[in-house]
N, C-alpha and C positions, 0 to 999 in steps of 0.2 A: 790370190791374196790381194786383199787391198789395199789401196798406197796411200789414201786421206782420207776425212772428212771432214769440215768445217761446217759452224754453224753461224751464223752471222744477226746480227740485229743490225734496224738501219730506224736512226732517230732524228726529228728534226726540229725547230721551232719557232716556227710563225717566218720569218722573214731568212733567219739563221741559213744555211745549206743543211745538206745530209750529210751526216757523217753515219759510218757503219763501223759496226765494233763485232771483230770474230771472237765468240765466246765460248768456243770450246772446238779443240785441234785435235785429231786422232790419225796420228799416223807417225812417218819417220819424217828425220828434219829435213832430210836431203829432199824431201819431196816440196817445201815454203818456196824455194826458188824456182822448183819449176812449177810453182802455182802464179807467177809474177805477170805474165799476159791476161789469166783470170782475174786477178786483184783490178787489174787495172781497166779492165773491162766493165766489171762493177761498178769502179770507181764513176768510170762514163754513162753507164744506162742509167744509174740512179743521180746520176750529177752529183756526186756526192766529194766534200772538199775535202776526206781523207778518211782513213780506213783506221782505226785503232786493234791494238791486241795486248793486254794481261797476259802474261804468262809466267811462266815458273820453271827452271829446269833445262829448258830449251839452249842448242848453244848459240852463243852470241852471234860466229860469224855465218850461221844458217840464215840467222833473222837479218843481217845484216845483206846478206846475197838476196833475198827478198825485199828489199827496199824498207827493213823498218828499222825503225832509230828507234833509242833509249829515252825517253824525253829527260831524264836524269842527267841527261851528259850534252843537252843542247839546252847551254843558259836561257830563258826567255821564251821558249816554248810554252805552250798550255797545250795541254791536252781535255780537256772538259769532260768531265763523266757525269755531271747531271743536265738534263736536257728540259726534265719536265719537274718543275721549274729549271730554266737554264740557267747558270752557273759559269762566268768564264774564270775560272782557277781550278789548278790542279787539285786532284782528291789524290790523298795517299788509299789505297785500297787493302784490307787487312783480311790475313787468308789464313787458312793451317794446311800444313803440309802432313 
């Protein structure tokens, strides 16, 4: 049985760092936190200044034991989702379930 798969994109822009955004999770939640040496590892071989993730569903305190915050809930935050052209304000992103 398998226990994840992530798929990741890593964006950058002219001067900007890298940031990587995992865009699609397949697995159970108990498995995000013990993905948190991998995150971070990434983080280091791409230089990258932080990892993003979208999601839906998931519970809070899983994402939480893996080191990701709600940008929602941390006044003054940006998260940037456009890169190309760059963009520094948050995008609401619109889904269907």
């Amino acid at each position: 049985m398998w226990a994840k798969v992530s798929f990741l994109r890593h964006c950058s822009n002219g001067s900007l760092k890298v940031k990587s955004r995992i865009v699609d999770f397949l697995g159970q939640e108990k498995y995000l936190s013990n993905s948190v040496n991998q995150i971070i590892g990434l983080l280091k071989d791409r230089q990258a200044e932080y990892i993003d993730f979208y999601q839906y569903g998931l519970n809070e305190l899983a994402l939480e034991k893996a080191f990701f915050r709600n940008k929602n809930q941390n006044e003054g935050l940006i998260v940037p989702n456009y890169f190309e052209p760059f963009e520094n304000r948050n995008i609401e992103i619109n889904y269907n379930v």
